[in-house]
C-alpha positions as CSV (number, residue, x, y, z in Angstrom):
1,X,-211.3,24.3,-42.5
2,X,-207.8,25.7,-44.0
3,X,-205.2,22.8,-45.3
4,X,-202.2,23.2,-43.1
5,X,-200.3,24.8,-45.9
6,X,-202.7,27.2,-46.5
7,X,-202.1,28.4,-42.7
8,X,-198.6,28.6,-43.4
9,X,-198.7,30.8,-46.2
10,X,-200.9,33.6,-44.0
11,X,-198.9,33.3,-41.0
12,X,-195.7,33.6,-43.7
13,X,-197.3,36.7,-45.8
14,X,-198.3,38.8,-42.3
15,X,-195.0,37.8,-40.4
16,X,-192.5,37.5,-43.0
17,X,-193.5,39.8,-46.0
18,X,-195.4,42.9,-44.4
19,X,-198.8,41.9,-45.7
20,X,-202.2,43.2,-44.6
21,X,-204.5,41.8,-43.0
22,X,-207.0,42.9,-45.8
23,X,-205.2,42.2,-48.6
24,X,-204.3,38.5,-47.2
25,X,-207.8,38.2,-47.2
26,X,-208.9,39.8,-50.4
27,X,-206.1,37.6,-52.6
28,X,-206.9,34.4,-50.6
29,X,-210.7,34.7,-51.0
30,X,-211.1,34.1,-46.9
31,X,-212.8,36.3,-44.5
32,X,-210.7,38.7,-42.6
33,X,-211.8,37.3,-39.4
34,X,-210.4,33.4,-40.6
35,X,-207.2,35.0,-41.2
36,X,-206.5,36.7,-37.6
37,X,-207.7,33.1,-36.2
38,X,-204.6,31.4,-38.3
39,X,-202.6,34.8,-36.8
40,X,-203.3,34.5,-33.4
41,X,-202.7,30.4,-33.7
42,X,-199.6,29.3,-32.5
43,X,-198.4,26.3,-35.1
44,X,-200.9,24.0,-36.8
45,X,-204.5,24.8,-37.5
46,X,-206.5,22.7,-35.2
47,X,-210.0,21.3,-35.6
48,X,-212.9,22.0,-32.8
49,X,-215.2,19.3,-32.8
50,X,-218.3,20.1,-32.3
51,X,-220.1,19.4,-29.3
52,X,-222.5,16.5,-29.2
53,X,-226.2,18.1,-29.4
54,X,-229.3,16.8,-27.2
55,X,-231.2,14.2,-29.0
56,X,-234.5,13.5,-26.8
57,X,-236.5,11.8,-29.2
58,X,-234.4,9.8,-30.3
59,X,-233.1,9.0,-26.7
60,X,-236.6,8.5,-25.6
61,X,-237.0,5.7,-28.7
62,X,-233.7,4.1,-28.0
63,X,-235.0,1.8,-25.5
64,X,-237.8,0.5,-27.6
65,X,-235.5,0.4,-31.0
66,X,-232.7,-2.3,-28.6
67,X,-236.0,-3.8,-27.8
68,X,-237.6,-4.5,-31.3
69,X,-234.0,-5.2,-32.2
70,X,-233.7,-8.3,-29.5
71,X,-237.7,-9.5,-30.6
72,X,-236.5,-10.3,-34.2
73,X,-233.3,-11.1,-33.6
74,X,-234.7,-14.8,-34.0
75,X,-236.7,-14.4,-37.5
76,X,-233.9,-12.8,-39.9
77,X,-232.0,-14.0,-42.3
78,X,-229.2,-12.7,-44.3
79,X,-231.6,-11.6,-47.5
80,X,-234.6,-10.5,-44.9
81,X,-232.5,-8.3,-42.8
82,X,-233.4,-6.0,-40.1
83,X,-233.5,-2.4,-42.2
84,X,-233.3,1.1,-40.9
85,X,-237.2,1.6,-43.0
86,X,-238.8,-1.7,-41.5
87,X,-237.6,-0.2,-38.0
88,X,-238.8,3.0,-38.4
89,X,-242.5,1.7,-40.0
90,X,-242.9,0.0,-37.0
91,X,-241.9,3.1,-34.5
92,X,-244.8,4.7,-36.5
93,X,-247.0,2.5,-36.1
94,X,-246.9,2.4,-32.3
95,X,-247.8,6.0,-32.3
96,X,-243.8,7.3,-32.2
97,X,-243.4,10.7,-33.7
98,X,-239.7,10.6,-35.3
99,X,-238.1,10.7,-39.0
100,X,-236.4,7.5,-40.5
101,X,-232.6,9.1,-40.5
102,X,-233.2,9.3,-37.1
103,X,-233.2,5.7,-36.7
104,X,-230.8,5.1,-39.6
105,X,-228.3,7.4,-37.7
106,X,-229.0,5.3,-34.1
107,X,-228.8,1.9,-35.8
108,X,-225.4,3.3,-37.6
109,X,-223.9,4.0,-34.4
110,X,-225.0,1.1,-32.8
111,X,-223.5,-1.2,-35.5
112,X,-220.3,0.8,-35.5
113,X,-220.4,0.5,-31.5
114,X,-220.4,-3.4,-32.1
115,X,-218.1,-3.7,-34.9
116,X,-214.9,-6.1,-34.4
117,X,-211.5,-4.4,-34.0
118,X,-208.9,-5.9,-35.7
119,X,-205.0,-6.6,-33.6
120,X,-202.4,-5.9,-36.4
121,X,-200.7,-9.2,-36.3
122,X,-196.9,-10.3,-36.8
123,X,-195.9,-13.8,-38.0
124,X,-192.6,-15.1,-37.3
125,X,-190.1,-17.4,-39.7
126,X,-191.6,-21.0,-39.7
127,X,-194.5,-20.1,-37.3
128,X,-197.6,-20.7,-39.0
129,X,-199.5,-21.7,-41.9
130,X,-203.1,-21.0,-43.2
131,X,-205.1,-23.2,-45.4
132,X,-208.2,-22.8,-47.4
133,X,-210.1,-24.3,-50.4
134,X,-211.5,-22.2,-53.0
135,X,-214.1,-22.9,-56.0
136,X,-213.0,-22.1,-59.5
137,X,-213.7,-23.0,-63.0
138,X,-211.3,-24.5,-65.4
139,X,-211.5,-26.2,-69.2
140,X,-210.6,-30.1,-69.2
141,X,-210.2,-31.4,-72.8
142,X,-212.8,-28.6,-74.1
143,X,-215.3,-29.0,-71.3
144,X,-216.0,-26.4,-68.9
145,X,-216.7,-27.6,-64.8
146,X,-215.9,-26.6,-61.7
147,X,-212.8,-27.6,-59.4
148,X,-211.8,-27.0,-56.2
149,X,-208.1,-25.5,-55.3
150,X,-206.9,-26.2,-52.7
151,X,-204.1,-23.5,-51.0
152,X,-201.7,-23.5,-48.7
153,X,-199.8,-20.2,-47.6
154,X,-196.7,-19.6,-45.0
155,X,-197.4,-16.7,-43.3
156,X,-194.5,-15.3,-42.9
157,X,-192.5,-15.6,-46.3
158,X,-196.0,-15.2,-48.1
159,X,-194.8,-18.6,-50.4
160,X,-198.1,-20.4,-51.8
161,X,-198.9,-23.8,-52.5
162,X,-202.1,-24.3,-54.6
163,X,-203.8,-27.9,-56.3
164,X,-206.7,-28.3,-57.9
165,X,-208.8,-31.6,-57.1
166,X,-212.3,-32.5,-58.6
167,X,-214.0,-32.3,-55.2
168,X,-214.0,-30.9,-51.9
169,X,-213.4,-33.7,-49.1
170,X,-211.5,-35.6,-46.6
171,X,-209.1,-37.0,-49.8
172,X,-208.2,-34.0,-51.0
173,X,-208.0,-31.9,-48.3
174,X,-205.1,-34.8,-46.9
175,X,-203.4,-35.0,-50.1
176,X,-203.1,-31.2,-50.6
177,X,-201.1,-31.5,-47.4
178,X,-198.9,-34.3,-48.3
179,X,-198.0,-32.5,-51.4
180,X,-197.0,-28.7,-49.8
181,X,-195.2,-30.6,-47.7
182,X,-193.3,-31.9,-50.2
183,X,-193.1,-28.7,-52.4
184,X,-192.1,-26.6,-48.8
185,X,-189.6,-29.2,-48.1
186,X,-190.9,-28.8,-44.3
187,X,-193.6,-27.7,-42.1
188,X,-194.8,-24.8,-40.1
189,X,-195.4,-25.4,-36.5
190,X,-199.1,-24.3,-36.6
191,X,-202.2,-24.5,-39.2
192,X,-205.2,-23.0,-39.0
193,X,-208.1,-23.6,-40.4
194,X,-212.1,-23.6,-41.1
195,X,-214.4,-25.8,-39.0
196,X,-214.0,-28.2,-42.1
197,X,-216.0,-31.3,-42.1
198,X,-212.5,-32.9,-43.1
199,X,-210.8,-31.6,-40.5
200,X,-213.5,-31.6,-37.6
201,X,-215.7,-34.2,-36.6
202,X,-217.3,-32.3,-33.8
203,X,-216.7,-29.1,-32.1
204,X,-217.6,-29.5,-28.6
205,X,-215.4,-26.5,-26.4
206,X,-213.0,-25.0,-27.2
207,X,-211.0,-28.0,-28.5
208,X,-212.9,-29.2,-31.3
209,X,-212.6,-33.5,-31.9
210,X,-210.5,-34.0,-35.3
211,X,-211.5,-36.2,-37.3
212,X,-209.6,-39.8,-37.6
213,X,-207.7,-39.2,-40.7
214,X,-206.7,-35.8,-40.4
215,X,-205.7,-36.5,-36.6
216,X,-203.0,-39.4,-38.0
217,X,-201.7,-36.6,-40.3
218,X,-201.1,-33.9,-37.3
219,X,-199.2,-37.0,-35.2
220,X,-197.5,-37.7,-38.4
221,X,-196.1,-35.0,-39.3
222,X,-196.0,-33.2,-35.3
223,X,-198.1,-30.0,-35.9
224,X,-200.6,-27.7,-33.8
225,X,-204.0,-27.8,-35.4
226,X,-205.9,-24.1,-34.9
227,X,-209.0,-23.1,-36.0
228,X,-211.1,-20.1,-36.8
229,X,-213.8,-18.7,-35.1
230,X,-217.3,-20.1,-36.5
231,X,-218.5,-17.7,-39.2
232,X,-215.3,-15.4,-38.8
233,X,-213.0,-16.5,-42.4
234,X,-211.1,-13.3,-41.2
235,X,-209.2,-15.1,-39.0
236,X,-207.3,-16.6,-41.3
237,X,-207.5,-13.2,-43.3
238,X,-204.3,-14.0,-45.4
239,X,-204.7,-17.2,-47.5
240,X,-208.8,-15.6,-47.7
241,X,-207.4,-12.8,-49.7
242,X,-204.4,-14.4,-51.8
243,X,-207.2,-17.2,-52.4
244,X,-208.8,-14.8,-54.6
245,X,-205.5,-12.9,-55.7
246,X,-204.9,-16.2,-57.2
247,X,-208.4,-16.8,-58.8
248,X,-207.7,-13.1,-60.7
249,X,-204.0,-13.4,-61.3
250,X,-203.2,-16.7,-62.4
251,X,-206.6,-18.7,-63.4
252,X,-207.9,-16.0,-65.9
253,X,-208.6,-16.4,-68.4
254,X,-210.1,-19.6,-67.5
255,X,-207.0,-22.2,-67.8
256,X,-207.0,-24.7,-70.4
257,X,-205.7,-28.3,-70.0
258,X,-205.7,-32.3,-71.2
259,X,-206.4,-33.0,-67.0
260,X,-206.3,-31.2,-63.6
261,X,-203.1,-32.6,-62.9
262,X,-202.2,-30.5,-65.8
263,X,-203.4,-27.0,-64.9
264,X,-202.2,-27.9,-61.3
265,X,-198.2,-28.2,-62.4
266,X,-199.2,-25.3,-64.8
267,X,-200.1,-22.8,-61.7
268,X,-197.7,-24.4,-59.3
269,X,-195.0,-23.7,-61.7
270,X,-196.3,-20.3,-62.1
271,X,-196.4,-19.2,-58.1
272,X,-193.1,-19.8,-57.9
273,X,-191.9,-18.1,-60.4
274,X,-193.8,-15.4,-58.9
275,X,-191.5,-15.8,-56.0
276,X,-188.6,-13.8,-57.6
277,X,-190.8,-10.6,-58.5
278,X,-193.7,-10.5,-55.7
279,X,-192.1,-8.1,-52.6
280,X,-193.1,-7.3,-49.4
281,X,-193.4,-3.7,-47.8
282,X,-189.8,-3.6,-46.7
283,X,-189.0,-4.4,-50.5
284,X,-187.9,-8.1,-49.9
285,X,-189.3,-10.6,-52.5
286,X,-191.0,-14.0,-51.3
287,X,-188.0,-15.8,-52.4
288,X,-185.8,-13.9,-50.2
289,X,-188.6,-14.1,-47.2
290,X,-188.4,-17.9,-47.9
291,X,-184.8,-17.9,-47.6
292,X,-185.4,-17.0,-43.9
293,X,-188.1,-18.8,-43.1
294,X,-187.0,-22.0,-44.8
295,X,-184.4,-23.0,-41.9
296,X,-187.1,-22.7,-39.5
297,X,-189.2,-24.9,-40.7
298,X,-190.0,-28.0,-39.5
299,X,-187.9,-31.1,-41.0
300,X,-190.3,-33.9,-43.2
301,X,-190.7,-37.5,-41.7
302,X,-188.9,-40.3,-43.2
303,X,-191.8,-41.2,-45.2
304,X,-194.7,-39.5,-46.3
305,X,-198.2,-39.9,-45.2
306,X,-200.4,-42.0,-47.5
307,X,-203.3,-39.6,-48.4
308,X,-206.0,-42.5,-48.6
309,X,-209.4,-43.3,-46.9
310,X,-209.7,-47.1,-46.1
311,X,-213.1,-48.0,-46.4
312,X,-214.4,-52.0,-45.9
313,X,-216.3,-53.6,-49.0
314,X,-217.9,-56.4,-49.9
315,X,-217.1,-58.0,-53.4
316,X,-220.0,-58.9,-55.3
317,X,-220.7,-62.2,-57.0
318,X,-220.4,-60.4,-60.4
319,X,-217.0,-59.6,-58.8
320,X,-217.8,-56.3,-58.7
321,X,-217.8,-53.3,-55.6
322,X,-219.5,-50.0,-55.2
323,X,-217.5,-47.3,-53.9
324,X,-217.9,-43.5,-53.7
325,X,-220.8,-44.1,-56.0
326,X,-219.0,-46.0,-58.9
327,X,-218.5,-49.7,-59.5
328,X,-215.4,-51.4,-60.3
329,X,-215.1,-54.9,-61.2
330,X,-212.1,-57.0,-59.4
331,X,-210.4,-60.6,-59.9
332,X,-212.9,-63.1,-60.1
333,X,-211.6,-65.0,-57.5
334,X,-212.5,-62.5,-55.4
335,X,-216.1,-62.6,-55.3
336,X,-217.9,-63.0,-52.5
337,X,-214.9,-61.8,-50.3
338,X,-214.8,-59.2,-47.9
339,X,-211.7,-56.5,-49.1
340,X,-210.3,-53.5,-48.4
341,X,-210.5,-50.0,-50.3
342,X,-207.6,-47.4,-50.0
343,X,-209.3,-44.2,-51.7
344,X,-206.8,-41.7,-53.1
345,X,-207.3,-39.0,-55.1
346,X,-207.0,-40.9,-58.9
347,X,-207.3,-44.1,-57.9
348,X,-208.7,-46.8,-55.0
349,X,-206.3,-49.6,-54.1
350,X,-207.9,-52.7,-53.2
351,X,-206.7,-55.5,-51.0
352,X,-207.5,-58.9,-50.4
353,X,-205.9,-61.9,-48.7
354,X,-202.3,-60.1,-49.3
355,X,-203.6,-59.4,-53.2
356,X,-203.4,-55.9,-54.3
357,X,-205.3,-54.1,-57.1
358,X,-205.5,-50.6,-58.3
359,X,-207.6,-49.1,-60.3
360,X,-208.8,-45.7,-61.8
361,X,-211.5,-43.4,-60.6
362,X,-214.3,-43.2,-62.6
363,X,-217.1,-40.4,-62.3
364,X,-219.8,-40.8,-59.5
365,X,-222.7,-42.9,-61.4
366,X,-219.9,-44.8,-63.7
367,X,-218.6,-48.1,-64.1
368,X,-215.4,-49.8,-64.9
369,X,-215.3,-53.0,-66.0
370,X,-212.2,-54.6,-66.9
371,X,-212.7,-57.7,-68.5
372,X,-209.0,-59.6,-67.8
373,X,-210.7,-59.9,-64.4
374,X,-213.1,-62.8,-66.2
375,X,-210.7,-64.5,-67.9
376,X,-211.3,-67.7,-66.2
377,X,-215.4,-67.4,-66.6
378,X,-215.3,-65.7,-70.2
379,X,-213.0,-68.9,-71.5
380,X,-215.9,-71.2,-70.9
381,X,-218.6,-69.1,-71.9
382,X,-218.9,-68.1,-75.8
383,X,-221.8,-66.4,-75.2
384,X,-220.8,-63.8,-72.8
385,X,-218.0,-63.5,-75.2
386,X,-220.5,-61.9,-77.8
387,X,-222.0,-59.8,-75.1
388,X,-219.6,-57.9,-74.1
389,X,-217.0,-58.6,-77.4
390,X,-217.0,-55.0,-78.1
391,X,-215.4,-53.4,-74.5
392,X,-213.7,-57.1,-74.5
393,X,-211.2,-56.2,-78.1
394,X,-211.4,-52.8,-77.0
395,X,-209.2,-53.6,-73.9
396,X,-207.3,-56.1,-75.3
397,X,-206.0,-54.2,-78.1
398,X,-204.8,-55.2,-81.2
399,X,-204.4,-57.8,-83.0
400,X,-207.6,-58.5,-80.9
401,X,-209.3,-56.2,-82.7
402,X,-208.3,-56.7,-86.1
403,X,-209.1,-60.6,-85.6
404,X,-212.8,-60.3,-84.3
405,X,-213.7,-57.7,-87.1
406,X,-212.4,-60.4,-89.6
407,X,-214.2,-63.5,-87.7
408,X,-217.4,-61.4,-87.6
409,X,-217.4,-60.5,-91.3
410,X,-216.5,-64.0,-92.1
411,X,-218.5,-66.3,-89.7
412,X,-221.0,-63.9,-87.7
413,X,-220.5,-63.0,-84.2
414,X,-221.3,-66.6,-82.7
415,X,-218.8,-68.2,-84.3
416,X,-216.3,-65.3,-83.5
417,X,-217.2,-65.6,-79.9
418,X,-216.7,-69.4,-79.5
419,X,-213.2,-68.3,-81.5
420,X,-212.4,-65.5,-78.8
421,X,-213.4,-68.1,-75.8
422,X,-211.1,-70.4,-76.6
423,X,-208.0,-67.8,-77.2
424,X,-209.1,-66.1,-73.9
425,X,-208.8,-69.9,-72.7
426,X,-205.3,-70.0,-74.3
427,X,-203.9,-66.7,-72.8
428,X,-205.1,-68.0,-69.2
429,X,-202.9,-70.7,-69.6
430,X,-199.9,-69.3,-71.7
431,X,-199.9,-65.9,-71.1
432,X,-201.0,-62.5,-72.9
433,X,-198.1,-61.9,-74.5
434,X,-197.2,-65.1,-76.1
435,X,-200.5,-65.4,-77.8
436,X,-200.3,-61.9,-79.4
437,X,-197.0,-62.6,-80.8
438,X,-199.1,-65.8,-82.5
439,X,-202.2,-64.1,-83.4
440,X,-200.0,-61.4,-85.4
441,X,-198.1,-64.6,-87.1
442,X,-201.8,-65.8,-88.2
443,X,-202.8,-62.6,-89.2
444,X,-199.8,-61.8,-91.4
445,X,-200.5,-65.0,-93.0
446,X,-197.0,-65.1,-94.3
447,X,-196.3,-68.9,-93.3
448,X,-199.3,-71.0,-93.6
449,X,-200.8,-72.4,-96.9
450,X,-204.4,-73.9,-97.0
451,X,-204.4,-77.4,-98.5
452,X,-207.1,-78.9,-100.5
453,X,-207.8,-81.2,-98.2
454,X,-208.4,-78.4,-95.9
455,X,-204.9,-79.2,-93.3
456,X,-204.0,-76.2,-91.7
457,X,-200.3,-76.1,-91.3
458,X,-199.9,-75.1,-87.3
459,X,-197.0,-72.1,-87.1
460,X,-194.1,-72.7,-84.6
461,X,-195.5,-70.0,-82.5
462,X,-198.6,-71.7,-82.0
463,X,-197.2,-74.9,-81.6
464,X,-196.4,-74.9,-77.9
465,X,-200.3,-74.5,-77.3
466,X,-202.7,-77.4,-76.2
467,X,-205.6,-77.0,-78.4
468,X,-208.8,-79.2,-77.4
469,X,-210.6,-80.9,-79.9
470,X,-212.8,-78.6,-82.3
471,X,-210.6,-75.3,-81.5
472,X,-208.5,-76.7,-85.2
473,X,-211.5,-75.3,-87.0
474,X,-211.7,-72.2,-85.4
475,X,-208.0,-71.6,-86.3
476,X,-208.5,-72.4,-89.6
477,X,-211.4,-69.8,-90.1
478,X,-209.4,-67.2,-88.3
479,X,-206.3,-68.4,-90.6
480,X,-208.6,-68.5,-93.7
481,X,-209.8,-64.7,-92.6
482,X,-206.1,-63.9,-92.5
483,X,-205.5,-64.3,-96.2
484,X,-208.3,-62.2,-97.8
């Protein structure tokens, strides 16, 4: 079939310029017949589709190809798939006389028959926003593992919000929240989402049950939860594609970074810089879209939601609890106690009988132990001192440090531990910082002469202490290991 310019430059030639049909013909390389069809046409070439030919056998195996189609519906899978070749083999071998694009041409129909039409859709200022996590892989102090960002997009403007968070769950997924709130300054009216386990505790209906936590965040912050279709991530077509837009624009290379907290400011800071330059069809940048859509979003509570899970655990009598697979030790006095666990994203609050501790995260499978939670038990027992003196300076820090390598070198590591009991005794009393001011005093050695009848002159600083009977000679070891 002619282009439509090609038409026009016969119908001009013959009209306009006197030319002959033969010579039109013989310059143009077209058969003097086309070119009286584009003569006697009045305006643009049009195209005659060709009338559908009579198909019998296929027709007549139609019926029994819907019929092996609706027998193995059951027993597929997406890797062992119903094929155009397994379909035919099997016409075959019921004795049906027909060639395999036959069926390829009746199954490519029939899928195109049953595809899903998509309605062009139009958002409106502060109408909706779509969420979505997304794996990727980043570099934390030189190691390589996977993350999971988590996005936020507002429809309308096309502004981004993205995190990154070591897993995948209920925490993150309300943090991420809490935090584009923030960043937005406001709200859209709707979300929509996945059928997230985080979300969605059970979908029964067409109103699926939320989940506790995640239903405290919609009535806090007064939004419309919606959800995709099961299966169908198209719904929510537009943070799907800027999900990976993202992955291929901004986090490759792989990002590099001292934490995920890190990298996340890193991106963050990136997308909306990209706000000046990214534009729309009409030519409007996402800043400018923002603009707009900015007054009509939804104003921020007074306060914002805590993104924590409380969870109920029992203290241990080694004063210590087990939580997302970790332990973490807690006051002694605790043990034995029933407490409460706040889990946030970096670190699990704990509280009991109006107390409060907060601690770290440490890696599922870990432990943290932090020994000012035994001060009380590791005072009166020397020997639990020299079990765990190693992690025990190591928190305390120096001079701590400095003191039990020179007690160790000096009297052995029993000695040293009956030394460190009684100063951990002391700091229970007096307080932490009071006996590091004196330990640095001994340690300097700068004030306190050794006698030959082995008196050890007490410094001011230390004076203020109560010092039972026996702890003298332990002072006067350490003081003895100051002045090497």
């Amino acid at each position: 079939m002619l282009r439509m310019d090609q038409a026009h430059v016969i119908r001009h030639k013959h009209f306009f310029e006197g030319v002959s049909i033969r010579r039109i013909a013989r310059e143009m390389k077209l058969s003097r017949n086309t070119v009286r069809k584009y003569l006697a046409e009045d305006g643009d070439p049009k195209r005659k589709e060709p009338q559908a030919r009579a198909a019998p056998i296929r027709d007549a195996a139609a019926s029994r190809i819907e019929a092996l189609l609706e027998e193995w519906s059951g027993r597929t899978t997406a890797k062992q798939r119903i094929t155009g070749s397994r379909v035919h083999q099997q016409l075959v071998e019921e004795g049906l006389t027909l060639g395999i694009t036959t069926v390829r041409e009746y199954l490519a129909e029939r899928r195109r028959q049953h595809e899903e039409v998509y309605v062009p859709l139009e958002w409106w200022p502060g109408e909706c926003a779509q969420v979505d996590f997304f794996e990727v892989t980043v570099e934390v102090e030189g190691v390589r593992r996977k993350a999971w960002k988590f996005l936020m997009r507002l429809m309308y403007s096309g502004r981004d919000f993205a995190w990154l968070y070591e897993r995948c769950n209920r925490i993150a997924f309300m943090d991420g929240h809490v935090r584009a709130f923030a960043h937005f300054e406001g709200l859209a009216a709707r979300g929509i989402y996945d059928r997230l386990s985080a979300a969605i505790k059970r979908a029964v209906g067409l109103e699926p049950e939320l989940t506790e936590r995640f239903r405290a965040l919609v009535s806090h912050y007064v939004f419309e939860p919606c959800f995709a279709r099961p299966r169908e991530g198209h719904d929510k077509g537009g943070v799907e594609a800027r999900g990976k837009g993202i992955r291929l624009q901004h986090l490759t290379p792989i990002p590099q970074g001292r934490s995920l907290q890190e990298i996340s400011t890193t991106l963050l800071a990136e997308l909306d810089a990209a706000m000046e330059v990214r534009k729309d069809r009409e030519g409007r940048t996402v800043a400018e879209r923002f603009a707009v859509e900015k007054q009509k979003l939804r104003a921020l509570p007074s306060r914002s939601f805590e993104a924590r899970i409380a969870v109920p655990v029992v203290i241990s009598r080694q004063a210590l609890v087990h939580v997302e697979g970790a332990d973490y030790s807690l006051p002694e006095s605790w043990h034995g106690l029933m407490a409460m666990a706040h889990i946030g994203v970096a670190d699990i609050r704990f509280e009991c009988r109006g107390q409060t501790e907060v601690v770290a995260k440490v890696a599922r499978g870990g432990r943290l132990v932090q020994y000012r939670h035994y001060q009380r038990e590791l005072a009166r027992k020397p020997q639990a001192v020299r079990q765990v003196a190693p992690g025990l300076v190591a928190q305390l820090g120096q001079p701590y440090g400095k003191m039990w390598e020179l007690l160790v070198g000096r009297y052995g590591e029993r000695e040293a531990a009956r030394v460190l009991s009684r100063l951990i005794g002391i700091m229970e009393n007096s307080g932490e910082q009071a006996l590091k001011q004196a330990l640095q005093e001994i340690l300097k050695a700068s004030s306190v002469q050794r006698t030959e009848g082995k008196t050890v002159a007490v410094p001011a600083s230390l004076q203020q202490f109560t010092v039972e009977s026996g702890s003298l000679k332990a002072f006067d070891a350490l003081l003895q290991g100051g002045q090497r």
